[in-house]
N, C-alpha and C positions, 0 to 999 in steps of 0.2 A: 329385245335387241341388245346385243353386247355392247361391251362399251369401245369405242374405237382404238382411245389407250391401250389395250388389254393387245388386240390384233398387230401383225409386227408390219414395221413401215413397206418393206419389200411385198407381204399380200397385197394389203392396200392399195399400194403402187397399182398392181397388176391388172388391179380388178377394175381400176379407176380407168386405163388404156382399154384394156379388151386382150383380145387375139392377137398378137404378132405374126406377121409374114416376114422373114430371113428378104432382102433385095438381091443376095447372090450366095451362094453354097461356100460356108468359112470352112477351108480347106487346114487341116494341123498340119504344122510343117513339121517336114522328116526329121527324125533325131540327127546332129549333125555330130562327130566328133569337135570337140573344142579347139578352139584353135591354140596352137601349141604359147609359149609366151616370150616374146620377141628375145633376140639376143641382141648383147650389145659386141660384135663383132668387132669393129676398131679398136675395140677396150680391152680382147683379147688378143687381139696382134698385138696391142701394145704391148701386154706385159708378156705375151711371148718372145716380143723383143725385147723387153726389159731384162727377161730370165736370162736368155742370150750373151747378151752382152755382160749378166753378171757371171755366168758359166764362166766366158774366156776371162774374165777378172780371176776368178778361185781358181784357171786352173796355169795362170802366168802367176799366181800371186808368190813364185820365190821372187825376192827382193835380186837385183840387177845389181851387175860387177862392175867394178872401174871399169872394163873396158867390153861389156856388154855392149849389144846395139838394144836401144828405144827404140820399138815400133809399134803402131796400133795403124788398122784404116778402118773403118766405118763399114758394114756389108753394099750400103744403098753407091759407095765410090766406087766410079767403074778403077777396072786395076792399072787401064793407063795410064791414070792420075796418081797413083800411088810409085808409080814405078817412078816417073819425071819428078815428084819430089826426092826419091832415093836417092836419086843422082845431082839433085840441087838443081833443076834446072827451072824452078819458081824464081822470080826476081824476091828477093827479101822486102819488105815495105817498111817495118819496125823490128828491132830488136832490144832484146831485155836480158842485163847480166846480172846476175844472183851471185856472185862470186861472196863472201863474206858476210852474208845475211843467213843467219841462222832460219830456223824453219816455219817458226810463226811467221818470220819479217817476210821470209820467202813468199811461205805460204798466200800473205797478202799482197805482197807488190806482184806476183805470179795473177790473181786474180782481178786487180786494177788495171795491168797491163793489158790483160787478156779485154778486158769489158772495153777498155779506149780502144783496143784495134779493131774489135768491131763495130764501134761508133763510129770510127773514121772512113771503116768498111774494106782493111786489108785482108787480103788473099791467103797472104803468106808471110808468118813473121818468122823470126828466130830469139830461142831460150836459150842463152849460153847457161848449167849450171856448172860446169866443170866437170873432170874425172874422179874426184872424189879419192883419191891416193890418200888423202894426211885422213880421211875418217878413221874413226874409233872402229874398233874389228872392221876395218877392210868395207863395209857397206859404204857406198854412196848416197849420203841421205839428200841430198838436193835432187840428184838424181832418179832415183827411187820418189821423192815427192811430186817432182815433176811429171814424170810417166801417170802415175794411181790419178794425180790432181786431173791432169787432159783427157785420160781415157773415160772420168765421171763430165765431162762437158759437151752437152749438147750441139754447142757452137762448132767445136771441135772436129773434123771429119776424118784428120790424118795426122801422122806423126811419125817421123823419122831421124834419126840418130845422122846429123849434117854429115856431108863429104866431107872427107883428109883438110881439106883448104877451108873449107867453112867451121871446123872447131870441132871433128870430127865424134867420137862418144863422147864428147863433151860438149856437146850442145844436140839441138833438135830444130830442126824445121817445121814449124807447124802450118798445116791447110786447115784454111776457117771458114765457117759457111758462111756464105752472103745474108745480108738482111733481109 
């Protein structure tokens, strides 16, 4: 007689059962091709929009003249809205003058301002920075910071260079999105 040690567990097993009868015919299933592996679809529209909108940044990116017009709109703004700001016919809700603040000072009181109007939840404010005449070579740097600063904000949807009577290239109308 062997010794049972010696024999492996799986004969053993088999011989200690018997015969096996199958209860139904285990069918292999069909080779299937793999399924492909998910996209994140939103994630590329986004930066499809992000490319976008950085496109029309490099291809405005010469710097703007005393008496250039500031404009930007957003694709998703139908153009009626864009048009009715052209012409100023938003009610203004707050306004902010940059006159004699250099461009860090700018740079910040432009971004405080911006963050209180949409806390208060305006529509429509207006940025006087001026024409920028007494600048060094002729560039408008308030000007020029204004435009590059609004067109990277999300909040942001539109922007126009105000009517003759509202401060004309020397200020901007800005359309802000709702909360």
């Amino acid at each position: 007689m062997s010794d049972p040690q010696d024999e492996d567990d799986g004969a053993l097993f088999r011989a200690a059962i018997g015969a096996v009868t199958p209860l139904r015919k285990v069918e292999t299933p069909a080779v299937e091709k793999p399924r492909p592996k998910p996209r994140a679809r939103m994630a590329e529209q986004d930066e499809a929009q992000a490319l976008g909108e950085f496109a029309r940044l490099l291809h405005s990116s010469a710097p703007l003249e005393a008496g250039d017009v500031a404009s930007y709109r957003r694709d998703n703004l139908p153009p009626r809205m864009f048009q009715r700001l052209k012409r100023g016919q938003y009610s203004v809700q707050d306004e902010l003058d940059l006159h004699g603040a250099n461009t860090v000072q700018a740079e910040q009181l432009l971004r405080q301002f911006l963050l209180e109007a949409h806390d208060h939840g305006h529509g429509c404010v207006r940025i006087i920075h001026g024409k920028g005449l007494q600048a060094d070579g002729g560039v408008p740097v308030l000007k020029n910071l204004v435009d590059r600063l609004l067109r990277q904000r999300n909040d942001v949807l539109a922007f126009h260079s105000a009517p003759a009577a509202q401060g004309g290239t020397g200020a901007v109308l800005v359309l802000l999105a709702q909360r």
